[in-house]
CHARMM-style PDB file with segment names, atoms N, HN, CA, C and O in Angstrom:
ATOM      1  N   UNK     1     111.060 100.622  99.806  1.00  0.00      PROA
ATOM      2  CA  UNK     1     110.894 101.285 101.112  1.00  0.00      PROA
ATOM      3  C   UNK     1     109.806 102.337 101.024  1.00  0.00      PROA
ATOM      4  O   UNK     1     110.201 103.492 100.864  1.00  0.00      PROA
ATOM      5  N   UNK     2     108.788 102.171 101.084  1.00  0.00      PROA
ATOM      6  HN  UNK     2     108.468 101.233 101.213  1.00  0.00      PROA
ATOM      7  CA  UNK     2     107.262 102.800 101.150  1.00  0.00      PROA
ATOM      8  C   UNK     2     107.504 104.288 102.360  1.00  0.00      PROA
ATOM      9  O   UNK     2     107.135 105.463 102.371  1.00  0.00      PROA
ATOM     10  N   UNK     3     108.273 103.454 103.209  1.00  0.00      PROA
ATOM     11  HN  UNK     3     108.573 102.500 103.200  1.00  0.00      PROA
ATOM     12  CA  UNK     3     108.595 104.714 104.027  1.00  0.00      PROA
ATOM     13  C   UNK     3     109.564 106.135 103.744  1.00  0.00      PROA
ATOM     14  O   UNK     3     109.933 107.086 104.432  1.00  0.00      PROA
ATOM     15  N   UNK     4     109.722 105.736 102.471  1.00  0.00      PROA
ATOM     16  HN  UNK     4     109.421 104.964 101.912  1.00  0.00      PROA
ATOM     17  CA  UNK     4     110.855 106.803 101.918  1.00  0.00      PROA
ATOM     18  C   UNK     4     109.845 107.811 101.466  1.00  0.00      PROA
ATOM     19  O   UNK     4     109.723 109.029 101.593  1.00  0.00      PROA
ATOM     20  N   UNK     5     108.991 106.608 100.744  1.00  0.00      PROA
ATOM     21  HN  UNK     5     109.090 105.618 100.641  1.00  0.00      PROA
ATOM     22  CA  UNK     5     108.006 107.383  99.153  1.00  0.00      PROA
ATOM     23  C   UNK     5     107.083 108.537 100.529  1.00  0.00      PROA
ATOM     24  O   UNK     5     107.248 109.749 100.665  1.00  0.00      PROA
ATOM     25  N   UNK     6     106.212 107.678 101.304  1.00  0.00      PROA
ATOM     26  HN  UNK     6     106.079 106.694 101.193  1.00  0.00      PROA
ATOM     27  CA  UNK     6     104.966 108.517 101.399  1.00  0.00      PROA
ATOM     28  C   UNK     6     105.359 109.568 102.446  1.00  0.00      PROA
ATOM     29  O   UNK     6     104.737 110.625 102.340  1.00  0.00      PROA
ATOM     30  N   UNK     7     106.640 109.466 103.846  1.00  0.00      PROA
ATOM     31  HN  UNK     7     107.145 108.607 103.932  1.00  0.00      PROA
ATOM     32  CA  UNK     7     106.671 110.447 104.674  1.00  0.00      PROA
ATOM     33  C   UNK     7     107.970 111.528 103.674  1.00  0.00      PROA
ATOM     34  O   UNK     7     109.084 111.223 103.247  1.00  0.00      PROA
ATOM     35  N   UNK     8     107.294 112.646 103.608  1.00  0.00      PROA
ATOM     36  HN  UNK     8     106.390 112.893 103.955  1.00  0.00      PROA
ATOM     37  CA  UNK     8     108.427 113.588 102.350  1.00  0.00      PROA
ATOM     38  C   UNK     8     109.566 113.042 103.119  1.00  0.00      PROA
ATOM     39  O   UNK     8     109.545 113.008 104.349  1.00  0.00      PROA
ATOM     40  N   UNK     9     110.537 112.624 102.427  1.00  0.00      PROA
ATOM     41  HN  UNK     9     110.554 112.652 101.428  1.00  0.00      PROA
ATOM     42  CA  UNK     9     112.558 112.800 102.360  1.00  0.00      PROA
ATOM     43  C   UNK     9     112.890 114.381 102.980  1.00  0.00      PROA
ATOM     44  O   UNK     9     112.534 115.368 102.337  1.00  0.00      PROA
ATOM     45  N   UNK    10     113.328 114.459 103.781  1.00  0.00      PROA
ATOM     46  HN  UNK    10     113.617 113.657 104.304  1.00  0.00      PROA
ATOM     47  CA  UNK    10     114.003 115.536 104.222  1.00  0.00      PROA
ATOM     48  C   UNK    10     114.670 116.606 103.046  1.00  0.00      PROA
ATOM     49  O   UNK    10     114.699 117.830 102.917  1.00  0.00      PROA
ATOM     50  N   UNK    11     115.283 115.209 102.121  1.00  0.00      PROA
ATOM     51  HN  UNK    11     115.259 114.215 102.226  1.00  0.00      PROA
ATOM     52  CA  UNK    11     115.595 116.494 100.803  1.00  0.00      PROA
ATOM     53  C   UNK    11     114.587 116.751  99.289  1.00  0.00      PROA
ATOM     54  O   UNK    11     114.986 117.100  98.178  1.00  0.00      PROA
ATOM     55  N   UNK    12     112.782 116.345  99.866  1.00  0.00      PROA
ATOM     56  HN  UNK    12     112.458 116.062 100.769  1.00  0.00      PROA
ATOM     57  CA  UNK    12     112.541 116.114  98.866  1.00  0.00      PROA
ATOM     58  C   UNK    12     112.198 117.660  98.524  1.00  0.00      PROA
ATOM     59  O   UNK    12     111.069 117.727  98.037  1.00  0.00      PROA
ATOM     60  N   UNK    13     112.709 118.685  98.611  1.00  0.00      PROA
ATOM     61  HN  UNK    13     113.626 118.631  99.007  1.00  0.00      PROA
ATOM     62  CA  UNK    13     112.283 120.191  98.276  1.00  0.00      PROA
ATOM     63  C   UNK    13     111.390 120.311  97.153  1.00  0.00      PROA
ATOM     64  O   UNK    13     110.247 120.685  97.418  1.00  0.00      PROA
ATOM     65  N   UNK    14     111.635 120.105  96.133  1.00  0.00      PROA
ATOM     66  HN  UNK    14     112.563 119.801  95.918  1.00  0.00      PROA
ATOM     67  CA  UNK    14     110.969 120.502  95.210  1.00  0.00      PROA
ATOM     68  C   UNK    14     109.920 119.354  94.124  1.00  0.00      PROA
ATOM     69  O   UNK    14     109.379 119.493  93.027  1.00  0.00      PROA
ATOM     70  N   UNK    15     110.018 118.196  95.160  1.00  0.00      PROA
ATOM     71  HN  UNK    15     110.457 118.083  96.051  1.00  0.00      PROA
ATOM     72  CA  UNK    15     109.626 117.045  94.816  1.00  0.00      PROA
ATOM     73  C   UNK    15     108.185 116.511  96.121  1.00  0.00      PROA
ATOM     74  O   UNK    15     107.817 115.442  96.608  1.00  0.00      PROA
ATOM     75  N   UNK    16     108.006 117.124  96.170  1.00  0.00      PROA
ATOM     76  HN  UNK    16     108.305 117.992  95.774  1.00  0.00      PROA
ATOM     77  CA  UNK    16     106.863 116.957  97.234  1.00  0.00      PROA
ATOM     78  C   UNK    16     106.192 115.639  97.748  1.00  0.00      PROA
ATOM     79  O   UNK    16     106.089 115.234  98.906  1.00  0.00      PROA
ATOM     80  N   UNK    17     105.623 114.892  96.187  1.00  0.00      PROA
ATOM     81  HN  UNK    17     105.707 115.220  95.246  1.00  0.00      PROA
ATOM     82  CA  UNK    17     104.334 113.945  96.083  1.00  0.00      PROA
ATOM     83  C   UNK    17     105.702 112.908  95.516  1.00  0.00      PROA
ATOM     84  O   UNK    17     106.713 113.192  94.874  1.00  0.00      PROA
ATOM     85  N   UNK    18     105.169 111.552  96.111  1.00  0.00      PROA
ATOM     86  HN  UNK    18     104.348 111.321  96.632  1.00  0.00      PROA
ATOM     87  CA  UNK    18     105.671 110.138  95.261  1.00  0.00      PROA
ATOM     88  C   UNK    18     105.892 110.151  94.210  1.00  0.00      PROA
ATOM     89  O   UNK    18     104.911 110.563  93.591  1.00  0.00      PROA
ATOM     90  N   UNK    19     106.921 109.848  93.422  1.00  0.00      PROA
ATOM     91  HN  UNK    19     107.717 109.513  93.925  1.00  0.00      PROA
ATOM     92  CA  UNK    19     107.328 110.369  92.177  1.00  0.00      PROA
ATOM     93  C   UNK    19     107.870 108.840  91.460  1.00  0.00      PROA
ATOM     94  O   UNK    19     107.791 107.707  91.936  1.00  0.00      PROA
ATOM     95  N   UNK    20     108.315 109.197  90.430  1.00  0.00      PROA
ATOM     96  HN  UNK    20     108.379 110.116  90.043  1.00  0.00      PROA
ATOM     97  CA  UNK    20     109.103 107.820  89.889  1.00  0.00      PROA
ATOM     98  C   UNK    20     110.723 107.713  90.716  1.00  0.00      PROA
ATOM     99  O   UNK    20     111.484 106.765  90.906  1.00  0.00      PROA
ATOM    100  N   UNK    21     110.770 108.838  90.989  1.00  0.00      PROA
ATOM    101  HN  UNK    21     110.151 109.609  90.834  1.00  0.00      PROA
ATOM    102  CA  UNK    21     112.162 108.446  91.994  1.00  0.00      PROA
ATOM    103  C   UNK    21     112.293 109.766  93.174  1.00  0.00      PROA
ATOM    104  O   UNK    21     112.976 110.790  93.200  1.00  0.00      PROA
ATOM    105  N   UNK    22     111.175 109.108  94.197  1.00  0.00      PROA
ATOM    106  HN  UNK    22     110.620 108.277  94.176  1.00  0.00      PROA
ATOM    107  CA  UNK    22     111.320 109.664  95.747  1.00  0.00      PROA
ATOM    108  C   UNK    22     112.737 109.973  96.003  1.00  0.00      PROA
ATOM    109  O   UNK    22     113.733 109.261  95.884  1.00  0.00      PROA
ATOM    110  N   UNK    23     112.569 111.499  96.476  1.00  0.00      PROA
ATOM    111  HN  UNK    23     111.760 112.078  96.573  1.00  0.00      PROA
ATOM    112  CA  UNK    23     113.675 111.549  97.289  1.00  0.00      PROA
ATOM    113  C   UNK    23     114.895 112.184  96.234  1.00  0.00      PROA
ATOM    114  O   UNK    23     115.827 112.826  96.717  1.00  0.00      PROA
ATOM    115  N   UNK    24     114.783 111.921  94.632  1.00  0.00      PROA
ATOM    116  HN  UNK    24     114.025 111.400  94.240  1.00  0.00      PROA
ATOM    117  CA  UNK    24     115.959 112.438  94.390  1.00  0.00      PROA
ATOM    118  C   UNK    24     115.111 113.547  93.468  1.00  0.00      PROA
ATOM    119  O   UNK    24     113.887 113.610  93.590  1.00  0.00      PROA
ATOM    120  N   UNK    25     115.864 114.457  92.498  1.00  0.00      PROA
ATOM    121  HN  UNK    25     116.858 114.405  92.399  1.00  0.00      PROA
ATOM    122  CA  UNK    25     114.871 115.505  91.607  1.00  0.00      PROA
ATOM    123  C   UNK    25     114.114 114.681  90.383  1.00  0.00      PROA
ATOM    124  O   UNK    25     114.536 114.142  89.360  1.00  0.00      PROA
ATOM    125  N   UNK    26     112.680 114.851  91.018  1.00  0.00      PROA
ATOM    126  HN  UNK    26     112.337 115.289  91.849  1.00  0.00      PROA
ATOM    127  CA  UNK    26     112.081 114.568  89.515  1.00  0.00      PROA
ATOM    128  C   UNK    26     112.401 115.266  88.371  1.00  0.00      PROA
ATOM    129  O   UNK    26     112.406 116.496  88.389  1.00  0.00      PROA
ATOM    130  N   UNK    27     112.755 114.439  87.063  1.00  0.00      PROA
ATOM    131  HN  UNK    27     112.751 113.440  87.048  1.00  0.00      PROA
ATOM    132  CA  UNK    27     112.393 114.753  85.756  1.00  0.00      PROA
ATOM    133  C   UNK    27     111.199 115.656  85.418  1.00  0.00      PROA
ATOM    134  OT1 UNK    27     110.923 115.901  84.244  1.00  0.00      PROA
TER     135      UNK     27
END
């Protein structure tokens, strides 16, 4: 779902940019 990665997740706070896992806390 591309639409998760590129419009930020509502909870991506501290995760800003496309990550290996959008949306939850990057490593």
């Amino acid at each position: 779902a591309r639409r998760d990665l590129y419009p930020r997740p509502p909870h991506a706070g501290h995760n800003p940019v496309p990550g290996p896992a959008p949306g939850r806390r990057a490593l």
